[in-house]
N, CA, C and O atoms as a MOPAC input file, in Angstrom:
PM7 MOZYME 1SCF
protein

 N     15.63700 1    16.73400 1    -9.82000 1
 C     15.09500 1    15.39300 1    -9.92100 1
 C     14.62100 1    15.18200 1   -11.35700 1
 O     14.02800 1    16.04300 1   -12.00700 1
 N     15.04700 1    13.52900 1   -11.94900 1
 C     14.35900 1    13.87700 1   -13.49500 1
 C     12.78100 1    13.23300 1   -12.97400 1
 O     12.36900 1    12.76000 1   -11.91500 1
 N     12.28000 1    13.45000 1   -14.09100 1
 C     11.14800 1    13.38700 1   -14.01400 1
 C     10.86200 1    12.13800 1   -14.84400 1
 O     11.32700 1    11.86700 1   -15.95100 1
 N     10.08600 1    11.49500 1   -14.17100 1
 C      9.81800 1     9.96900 1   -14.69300 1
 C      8.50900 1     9.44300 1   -14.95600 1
 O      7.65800 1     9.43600 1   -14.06700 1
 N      8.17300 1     8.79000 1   -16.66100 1
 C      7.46500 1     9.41200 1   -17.17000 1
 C      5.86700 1     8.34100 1   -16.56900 1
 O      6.03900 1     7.25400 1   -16.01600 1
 N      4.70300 1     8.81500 1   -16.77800 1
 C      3.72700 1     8.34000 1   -16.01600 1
 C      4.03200 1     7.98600 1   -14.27100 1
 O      3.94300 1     6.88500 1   -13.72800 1
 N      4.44500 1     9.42600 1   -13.58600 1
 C      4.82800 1     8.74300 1   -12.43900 1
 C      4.18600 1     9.31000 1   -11.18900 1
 O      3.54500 1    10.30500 1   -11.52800 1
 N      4.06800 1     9.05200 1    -9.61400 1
 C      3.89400 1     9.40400 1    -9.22900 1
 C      4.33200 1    10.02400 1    -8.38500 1
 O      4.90200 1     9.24300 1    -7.62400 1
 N      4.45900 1    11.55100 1    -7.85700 1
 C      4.90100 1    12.06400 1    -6.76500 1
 C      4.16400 1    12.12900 1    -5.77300 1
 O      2.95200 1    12.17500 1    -5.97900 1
 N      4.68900 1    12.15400 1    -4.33500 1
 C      4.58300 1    12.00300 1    -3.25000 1
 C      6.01600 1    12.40400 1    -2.02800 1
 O      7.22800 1    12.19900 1    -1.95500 1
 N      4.83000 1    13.14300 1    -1.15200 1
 C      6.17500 1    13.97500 1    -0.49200 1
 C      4.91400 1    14.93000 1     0.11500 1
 O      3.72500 1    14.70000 1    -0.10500 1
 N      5.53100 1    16.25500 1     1.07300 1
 C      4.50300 1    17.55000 1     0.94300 1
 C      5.22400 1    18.30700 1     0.63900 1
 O      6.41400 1    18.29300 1     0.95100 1
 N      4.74500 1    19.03400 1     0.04900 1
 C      5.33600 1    20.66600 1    -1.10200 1
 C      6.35300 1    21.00000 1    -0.13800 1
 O      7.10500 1    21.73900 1    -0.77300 1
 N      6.77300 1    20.89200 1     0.93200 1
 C      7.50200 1    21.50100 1     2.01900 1
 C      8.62600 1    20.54600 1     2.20400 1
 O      9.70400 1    21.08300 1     2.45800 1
 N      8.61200 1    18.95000 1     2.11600 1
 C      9.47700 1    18.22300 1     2.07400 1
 C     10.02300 1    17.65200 1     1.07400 1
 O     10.00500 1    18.11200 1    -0.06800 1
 N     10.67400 1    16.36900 1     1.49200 1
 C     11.36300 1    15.77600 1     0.17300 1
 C     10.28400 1    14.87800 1    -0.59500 1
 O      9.49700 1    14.03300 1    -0.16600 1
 N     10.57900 1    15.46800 1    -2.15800 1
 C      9.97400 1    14.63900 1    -2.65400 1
 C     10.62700 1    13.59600 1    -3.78000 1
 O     11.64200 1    13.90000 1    -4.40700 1
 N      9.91400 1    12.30600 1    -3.96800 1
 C     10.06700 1    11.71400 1    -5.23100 1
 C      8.99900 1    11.24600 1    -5.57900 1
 O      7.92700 1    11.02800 1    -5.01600 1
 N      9.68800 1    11.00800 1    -7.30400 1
 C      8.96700 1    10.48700 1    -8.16500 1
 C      9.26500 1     8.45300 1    -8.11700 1
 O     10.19300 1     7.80200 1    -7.63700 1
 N      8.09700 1     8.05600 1    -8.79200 1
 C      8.19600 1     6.70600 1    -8.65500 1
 C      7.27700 1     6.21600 1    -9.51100 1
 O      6.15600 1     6.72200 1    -9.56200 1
 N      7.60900 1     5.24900 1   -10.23300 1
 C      6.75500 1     4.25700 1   -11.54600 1
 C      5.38500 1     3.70800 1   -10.73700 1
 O      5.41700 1     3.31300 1    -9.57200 1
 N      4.24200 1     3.75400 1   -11.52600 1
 C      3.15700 1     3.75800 1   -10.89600 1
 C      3.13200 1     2.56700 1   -10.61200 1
 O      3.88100 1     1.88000 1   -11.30700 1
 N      2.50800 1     2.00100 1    -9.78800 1
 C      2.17700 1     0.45300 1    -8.67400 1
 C      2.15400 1    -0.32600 1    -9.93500 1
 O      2.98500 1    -1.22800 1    -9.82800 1
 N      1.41400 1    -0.37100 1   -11.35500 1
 C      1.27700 1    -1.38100 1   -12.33600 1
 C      2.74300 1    -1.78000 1   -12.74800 1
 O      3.05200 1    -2.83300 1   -13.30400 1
 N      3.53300 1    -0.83600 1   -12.40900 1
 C      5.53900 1    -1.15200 1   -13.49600 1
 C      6.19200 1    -1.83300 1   -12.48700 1
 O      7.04000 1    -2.66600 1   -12.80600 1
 N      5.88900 1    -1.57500 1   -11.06200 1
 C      6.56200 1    -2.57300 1   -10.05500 1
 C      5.65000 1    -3.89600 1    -9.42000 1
 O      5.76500 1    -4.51000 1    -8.35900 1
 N      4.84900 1    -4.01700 1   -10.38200 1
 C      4.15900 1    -5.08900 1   -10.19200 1
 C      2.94500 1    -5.66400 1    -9.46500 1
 O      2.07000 1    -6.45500 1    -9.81700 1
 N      3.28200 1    -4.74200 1    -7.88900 1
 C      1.91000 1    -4.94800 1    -6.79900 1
 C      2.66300 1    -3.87300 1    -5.25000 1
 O      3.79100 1    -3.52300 1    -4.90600 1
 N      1.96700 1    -3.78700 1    -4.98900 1
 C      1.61000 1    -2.83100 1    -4.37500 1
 C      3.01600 1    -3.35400 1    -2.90800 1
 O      3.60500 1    -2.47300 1    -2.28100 1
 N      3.27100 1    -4.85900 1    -2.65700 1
 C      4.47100 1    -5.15800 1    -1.94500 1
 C      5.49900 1    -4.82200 1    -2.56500 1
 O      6.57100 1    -4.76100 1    -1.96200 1
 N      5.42900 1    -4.59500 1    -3.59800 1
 C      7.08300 1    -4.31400 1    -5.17300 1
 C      7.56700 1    -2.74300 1    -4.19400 1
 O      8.56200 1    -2.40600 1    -3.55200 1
 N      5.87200 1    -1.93500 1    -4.63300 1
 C      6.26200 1    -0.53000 1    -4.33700 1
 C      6.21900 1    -0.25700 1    -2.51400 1
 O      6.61300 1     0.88800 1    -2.29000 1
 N      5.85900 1    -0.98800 1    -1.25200 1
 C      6.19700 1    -0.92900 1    -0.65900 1
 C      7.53500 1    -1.23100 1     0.04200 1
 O      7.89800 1    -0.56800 1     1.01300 1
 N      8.20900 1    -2.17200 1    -0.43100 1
 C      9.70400 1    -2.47300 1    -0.78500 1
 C     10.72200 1    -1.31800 1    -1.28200 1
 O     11.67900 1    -0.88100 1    -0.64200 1
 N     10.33400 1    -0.96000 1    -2.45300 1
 C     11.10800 1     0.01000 1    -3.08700 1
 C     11.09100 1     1.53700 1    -2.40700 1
 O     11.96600 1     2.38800 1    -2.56300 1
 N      9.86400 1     1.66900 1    -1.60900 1
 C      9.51400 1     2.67500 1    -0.75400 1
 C     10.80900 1     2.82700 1     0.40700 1
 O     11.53300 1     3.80700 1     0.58700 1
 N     10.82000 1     1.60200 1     1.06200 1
 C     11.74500 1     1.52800 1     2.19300 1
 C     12.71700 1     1.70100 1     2.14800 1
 O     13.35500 1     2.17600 1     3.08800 1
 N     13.44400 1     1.22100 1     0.48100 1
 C     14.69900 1     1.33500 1     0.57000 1
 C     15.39600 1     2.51300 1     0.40900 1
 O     16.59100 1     2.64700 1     0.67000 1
 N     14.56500 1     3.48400 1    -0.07600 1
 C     15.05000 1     5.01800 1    -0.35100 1
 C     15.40500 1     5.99800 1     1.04400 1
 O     14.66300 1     6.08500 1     2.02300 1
 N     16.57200 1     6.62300 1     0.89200 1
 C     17.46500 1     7.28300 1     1.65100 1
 C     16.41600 1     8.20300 1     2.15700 1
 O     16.51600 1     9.21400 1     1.46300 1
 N     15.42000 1     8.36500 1     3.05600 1
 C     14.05700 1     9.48800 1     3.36400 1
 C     14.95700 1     9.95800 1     4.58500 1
 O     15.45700 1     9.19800 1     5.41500 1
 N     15.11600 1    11.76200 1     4.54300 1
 C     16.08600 1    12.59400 1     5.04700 1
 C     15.17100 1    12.34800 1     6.87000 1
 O     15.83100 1    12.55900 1     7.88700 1
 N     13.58900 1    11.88000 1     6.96600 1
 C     13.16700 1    11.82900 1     8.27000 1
 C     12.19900 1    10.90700 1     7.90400 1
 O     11.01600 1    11.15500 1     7.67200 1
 N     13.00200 1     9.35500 1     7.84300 1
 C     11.39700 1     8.62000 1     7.88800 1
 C     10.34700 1     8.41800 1     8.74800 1
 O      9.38400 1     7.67000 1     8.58500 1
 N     10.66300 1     9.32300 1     9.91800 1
 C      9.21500 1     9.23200 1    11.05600 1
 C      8.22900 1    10.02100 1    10.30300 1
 O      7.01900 1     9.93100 1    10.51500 1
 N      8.88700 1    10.99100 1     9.19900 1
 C      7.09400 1    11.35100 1     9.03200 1
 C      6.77200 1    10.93800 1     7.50300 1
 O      6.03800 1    11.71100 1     6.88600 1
 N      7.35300 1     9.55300 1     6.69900 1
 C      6.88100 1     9.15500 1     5.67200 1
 C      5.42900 1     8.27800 1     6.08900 1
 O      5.28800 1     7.22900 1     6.71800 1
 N      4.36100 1     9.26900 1     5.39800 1
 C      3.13700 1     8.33900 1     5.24200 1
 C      2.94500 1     8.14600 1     4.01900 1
 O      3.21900 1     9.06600 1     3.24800 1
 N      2.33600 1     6.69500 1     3.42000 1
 C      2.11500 1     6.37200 1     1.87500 1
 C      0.69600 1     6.23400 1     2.14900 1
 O      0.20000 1     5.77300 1     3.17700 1
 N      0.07600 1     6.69400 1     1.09400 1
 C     -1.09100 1     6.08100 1     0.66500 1
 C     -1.48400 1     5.38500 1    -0.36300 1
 O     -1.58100 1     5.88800 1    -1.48200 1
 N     -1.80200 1     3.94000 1    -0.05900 1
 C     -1.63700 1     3.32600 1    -1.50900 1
 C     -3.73500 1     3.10600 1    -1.65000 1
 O     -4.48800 1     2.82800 1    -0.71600 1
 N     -4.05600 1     3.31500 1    -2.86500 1
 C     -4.89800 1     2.51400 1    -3.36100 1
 C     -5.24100 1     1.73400 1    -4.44400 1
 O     -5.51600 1     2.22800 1    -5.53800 1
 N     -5.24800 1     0.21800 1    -4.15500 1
 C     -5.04300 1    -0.65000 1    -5.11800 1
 C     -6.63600 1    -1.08400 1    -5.89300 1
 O     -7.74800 1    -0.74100 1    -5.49200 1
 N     -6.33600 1    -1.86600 1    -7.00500 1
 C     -7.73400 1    -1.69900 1    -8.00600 1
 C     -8.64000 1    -1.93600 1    -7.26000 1
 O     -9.72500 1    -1.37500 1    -7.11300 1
 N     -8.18200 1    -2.80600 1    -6.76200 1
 C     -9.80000 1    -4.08800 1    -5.68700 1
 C    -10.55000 1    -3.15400 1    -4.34800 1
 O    -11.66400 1    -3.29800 1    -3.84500 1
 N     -9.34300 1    -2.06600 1    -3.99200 1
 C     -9.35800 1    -1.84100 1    -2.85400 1
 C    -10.84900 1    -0.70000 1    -2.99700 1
 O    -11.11900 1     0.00200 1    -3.97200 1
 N    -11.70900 1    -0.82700 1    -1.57500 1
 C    -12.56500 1     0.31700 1    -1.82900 1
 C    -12.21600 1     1.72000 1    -1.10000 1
 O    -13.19500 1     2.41100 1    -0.81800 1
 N    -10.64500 1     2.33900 1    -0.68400 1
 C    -10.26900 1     3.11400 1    -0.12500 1
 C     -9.04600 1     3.28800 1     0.50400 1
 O     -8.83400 1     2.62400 1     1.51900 1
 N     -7.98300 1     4.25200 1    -0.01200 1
 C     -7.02800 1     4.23900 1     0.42800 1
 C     -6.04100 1     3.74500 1     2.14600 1
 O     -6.21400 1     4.03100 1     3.33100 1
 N     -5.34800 1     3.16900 1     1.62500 1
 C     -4.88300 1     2.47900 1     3.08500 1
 C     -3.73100 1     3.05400 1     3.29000 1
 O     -3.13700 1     3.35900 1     2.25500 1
 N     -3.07300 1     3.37500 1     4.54200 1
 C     -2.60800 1     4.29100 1     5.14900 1
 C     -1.27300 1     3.13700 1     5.52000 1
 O     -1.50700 1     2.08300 1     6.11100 1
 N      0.08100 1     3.52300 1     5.08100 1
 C      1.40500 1     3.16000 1     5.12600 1
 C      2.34600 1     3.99200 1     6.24700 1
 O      2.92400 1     4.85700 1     5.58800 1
 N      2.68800 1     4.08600 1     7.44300 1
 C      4.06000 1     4.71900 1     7.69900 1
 C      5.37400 1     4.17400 1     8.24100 1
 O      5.23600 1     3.05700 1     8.73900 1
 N      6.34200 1     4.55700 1     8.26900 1
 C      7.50800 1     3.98200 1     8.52100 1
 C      7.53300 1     3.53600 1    10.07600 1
 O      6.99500 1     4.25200 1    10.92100 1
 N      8.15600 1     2.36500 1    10.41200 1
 C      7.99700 1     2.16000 1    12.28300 1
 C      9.05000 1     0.85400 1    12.27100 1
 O      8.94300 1    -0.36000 1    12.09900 1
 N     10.16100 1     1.83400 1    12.56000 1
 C     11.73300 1     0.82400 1    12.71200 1
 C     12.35700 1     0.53400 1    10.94000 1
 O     13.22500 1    -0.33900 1    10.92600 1
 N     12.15500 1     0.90500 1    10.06400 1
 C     12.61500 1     1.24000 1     8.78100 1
 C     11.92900 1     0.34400 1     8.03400 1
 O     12.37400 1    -0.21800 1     7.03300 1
 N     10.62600 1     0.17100 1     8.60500 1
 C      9.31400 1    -0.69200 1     7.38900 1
 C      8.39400 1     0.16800 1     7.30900 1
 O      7.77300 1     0.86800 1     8.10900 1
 N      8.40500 1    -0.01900 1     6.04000 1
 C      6.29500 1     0.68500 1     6.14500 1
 C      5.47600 1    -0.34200 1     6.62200 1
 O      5.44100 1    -1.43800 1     6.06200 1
 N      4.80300 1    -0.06900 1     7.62900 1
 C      3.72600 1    -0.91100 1     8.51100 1
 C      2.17500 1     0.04900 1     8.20300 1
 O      2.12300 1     1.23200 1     8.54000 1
 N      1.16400 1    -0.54800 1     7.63300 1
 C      0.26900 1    -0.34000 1     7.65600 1
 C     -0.82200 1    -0.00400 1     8.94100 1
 O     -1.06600 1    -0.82900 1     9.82100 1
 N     -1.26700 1     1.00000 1     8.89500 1
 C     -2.17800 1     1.54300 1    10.04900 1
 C     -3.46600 1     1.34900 1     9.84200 1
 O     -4.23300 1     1.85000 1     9.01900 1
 N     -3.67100 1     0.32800 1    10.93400 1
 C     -5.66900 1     0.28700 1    11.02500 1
 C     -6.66200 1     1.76500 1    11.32300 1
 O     -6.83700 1     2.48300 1    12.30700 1
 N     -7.27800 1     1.75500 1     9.62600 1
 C     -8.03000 1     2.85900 1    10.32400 1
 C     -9.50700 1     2.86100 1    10.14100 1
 O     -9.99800 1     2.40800 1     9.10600 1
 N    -10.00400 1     3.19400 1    10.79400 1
 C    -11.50200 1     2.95600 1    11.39200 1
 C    -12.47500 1     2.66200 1    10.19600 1
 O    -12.52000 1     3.30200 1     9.14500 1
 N    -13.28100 1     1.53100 1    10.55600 1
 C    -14.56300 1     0.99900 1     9.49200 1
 C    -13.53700 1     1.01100 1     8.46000 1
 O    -13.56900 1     1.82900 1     7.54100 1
 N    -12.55900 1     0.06200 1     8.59000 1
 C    -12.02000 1    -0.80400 1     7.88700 1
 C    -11.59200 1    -2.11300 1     7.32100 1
 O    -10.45400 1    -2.01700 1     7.77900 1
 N    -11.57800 1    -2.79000 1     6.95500 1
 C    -10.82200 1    -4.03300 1     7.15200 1
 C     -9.66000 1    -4.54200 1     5.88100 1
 O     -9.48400 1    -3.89900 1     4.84600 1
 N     -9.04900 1    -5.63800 1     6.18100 1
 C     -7.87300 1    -6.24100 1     5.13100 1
 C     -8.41800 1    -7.64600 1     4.65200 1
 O     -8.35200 1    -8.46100 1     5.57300 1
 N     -8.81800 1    -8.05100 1     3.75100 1
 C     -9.46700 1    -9.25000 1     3.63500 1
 C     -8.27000 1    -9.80500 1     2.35100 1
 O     -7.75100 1    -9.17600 1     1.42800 1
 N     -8.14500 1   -11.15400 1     2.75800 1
 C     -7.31400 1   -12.05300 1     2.06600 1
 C     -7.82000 1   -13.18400 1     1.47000 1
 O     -8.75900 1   -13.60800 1     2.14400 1
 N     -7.51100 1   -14.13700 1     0.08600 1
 C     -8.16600 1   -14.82800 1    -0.45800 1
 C     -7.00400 1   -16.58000 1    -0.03300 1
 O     -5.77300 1   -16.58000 1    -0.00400 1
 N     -7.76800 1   -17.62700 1     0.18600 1
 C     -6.96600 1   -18.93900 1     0.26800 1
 C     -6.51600 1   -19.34700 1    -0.67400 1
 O     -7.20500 1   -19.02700 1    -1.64300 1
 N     -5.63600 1   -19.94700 1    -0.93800 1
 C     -5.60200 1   -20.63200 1    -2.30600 1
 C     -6.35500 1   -21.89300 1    -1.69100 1
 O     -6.17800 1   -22.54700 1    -0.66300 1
 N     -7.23800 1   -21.96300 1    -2.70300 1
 C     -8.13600 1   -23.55500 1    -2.95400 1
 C     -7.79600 1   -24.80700 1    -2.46700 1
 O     -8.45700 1   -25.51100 1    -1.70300 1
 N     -6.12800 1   -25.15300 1    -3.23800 1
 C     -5.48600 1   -26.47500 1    -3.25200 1
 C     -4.95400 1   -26.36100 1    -1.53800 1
 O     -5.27900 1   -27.27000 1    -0.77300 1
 N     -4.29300 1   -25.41800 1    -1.13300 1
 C     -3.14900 1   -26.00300 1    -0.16800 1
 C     -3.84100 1   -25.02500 1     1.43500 1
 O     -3.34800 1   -25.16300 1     2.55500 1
 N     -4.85000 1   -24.24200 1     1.16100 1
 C     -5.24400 1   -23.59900 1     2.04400 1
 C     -4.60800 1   -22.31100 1     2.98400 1
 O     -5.01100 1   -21.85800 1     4.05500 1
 N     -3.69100 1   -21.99900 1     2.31100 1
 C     -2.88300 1   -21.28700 1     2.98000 1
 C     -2.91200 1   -19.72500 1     1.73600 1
 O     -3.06200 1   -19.69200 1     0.51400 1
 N     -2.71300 1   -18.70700 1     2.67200 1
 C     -3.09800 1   -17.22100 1     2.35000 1
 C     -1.56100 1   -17.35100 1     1.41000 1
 O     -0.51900 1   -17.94400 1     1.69300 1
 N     -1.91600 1   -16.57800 1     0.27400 1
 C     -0.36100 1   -16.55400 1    -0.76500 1
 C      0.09100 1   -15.05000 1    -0.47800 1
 O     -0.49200 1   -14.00100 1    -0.75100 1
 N      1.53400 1   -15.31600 1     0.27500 1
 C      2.43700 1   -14.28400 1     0.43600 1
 C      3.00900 1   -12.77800 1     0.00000 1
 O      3.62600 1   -11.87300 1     0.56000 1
 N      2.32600 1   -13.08600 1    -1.60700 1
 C      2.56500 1   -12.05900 1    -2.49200 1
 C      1.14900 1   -11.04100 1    -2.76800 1
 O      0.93600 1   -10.10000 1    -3.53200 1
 N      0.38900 1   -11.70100 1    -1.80800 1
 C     -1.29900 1   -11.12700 1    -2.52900 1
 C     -1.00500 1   -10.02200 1    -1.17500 1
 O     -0.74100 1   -10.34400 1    -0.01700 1
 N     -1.11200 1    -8.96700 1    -1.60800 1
 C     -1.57800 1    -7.48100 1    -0.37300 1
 C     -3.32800 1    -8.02300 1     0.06400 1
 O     -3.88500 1    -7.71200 1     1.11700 1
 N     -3.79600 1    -8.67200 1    -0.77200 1
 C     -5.17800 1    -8.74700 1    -0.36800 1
 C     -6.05600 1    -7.41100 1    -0.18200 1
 O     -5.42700 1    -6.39400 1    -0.47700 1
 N     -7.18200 1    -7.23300 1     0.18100 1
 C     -8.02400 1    -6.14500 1    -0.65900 1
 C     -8.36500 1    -5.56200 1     1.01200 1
 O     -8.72100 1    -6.33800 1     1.89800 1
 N     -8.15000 1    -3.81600 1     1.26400 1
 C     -9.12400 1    -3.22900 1     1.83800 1
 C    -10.27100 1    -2.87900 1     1.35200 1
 O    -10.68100 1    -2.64400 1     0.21500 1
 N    -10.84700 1    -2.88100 1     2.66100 1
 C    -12.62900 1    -2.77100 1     2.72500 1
 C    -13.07500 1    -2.10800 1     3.32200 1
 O    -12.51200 1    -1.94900 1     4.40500 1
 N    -14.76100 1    -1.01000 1     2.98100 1
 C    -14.92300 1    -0.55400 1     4.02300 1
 C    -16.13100 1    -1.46800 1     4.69200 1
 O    -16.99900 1    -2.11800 1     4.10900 1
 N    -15.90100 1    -1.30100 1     6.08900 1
 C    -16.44700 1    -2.21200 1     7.30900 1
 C    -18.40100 1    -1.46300 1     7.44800 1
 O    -19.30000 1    -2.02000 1     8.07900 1
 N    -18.56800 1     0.13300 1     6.49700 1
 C    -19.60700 1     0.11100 1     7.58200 1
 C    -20.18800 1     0.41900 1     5.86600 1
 O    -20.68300 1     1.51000 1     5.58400 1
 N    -20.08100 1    -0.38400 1     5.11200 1
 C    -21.38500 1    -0.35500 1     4.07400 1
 C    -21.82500 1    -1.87500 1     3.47100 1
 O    -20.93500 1    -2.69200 1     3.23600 1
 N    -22.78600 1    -2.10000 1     3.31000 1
 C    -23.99400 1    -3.89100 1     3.01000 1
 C    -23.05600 1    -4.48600 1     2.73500 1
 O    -22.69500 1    -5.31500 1     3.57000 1
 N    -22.30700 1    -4.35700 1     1.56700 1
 C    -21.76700 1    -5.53300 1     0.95200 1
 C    -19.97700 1    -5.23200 1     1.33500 1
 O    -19.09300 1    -5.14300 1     0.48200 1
 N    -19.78200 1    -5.11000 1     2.90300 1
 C    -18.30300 1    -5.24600 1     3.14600 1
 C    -17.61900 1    -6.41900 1     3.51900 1
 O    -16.44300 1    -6.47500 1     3.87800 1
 N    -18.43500 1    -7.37800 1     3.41400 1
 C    -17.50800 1    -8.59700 1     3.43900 1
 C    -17.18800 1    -9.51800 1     2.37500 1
 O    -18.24200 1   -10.10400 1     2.12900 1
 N    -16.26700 1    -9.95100 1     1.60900 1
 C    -15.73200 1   -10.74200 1     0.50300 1
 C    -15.92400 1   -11.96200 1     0.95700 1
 O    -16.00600 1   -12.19000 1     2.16400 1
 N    -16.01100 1   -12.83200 1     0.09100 1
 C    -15.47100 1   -14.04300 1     0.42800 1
 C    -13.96500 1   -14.82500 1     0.52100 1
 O    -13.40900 1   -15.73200 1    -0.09700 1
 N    -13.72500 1   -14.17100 1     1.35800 1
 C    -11.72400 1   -14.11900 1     1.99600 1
 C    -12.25600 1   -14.59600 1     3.13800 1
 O    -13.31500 1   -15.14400 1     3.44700 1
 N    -10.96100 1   -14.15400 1     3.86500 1
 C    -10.76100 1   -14.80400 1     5.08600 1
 C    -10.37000 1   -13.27800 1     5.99900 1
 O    -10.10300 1   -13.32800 1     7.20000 1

């Protein structure tokens, strides 16, 4: 495998691994869940991702279920999303921010 530079691996020492341009070169965190899926994974029942994004206060838990990564609710958590102002409707491209559920200041002003 070449090695690609500022990148991240992911895999376990025992399986397949790759390398991949960190979440900032594919743009947001849907870029690299996309690009995740499309790769040839020799058993995607046991691909888990963990992504954590800037906003986020704790890694959120990705695995494959029918050839998507579907995100898994996990405990004293939440997904909070922001409106846009003008048209009221949640924007498609925002992952929006995990949270944790059991410390003072876990609620944003999202939705």
């Amino acid at each position: 495998m070449d090695p690609v530079a500022d990148s991240v691996m992911y895999g376990h020492p025992r399986a397949f691994r790759r390398a991949v341009p960190p979440p900032a070169a594919l743009c947001s965190s849907l870029s690299l869940l996309e690009d995740l899926e499309s790769q040839p994974w020799p058993s995607p029942h046991s691909v888990q991702v963990l992504i954590h994004d800037e906003e986020d206060d704790c890694f959120g838990l990705w695995m494959m279920h029918d050839g998507r990564l579907v995100e898994v609710p996990l405990p004293r958590t939440s997904r909070y999303f922001w409106r846009n102002h003008y048209t009221g409707e949640v924007d498609a491209d925002c992952p929006g921010i995990l949270m944790r559920t059991d410390k003072c200041d876990a609620s944003p002003d999202g939705d």
